[in-house]
N, C-alpha and C positions, 0 to 999 in steps of 0.2 A: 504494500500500500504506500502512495505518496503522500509526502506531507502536505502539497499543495492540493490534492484534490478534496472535494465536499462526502463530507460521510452525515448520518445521520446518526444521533442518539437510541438505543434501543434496550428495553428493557425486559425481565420476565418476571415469572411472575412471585419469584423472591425477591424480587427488586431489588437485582444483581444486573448494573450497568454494564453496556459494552458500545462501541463505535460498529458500524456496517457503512459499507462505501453507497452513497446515493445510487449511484451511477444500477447499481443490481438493482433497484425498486422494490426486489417481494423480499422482507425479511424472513429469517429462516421460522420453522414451526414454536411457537413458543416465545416468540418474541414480540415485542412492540413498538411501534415508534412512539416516543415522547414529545415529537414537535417542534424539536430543536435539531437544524442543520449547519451546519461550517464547516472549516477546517480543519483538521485533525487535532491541532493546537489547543481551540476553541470549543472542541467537542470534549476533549479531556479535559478542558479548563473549568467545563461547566457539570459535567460527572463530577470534578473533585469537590463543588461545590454541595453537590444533590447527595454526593451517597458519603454520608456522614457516621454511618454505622453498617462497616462491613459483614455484620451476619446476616447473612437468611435470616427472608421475612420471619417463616417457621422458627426459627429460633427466638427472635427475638420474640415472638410472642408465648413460648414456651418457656421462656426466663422473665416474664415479665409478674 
């Protein structure tokens, strides 16, 4: 993957983030997009922003 090209945000349903390159359009089974597109830079910039608590959804609501 380049740094310059546009990927989009996508999540599942642990709401464990990952980047997918726009350019593919159908993200894979189990995922979703989030509505936020840029560049790779920008997509990690704003993941490190959103996932703030790296466990599994399931976990955290099992320890909660």
């Amino acid at each position: 993957m380049q740094e310059d090209s546009n990927y989009l945000i996508v999540v599942n349903d642990e709401e464990q983030y990952s980047i997918w390159p726009s350019f593919k359009k159908e993200v894979p089974p189990g995922w979703r997009e989030i509505g936020f597109e840029g560049n790779k830079q920008a997509c990690l910039a704003r993941i490190n922003e959103l996932w703030v608590d790296m466990r599994p959804r399931t976990l955290r609501e099992a320890m909660a």
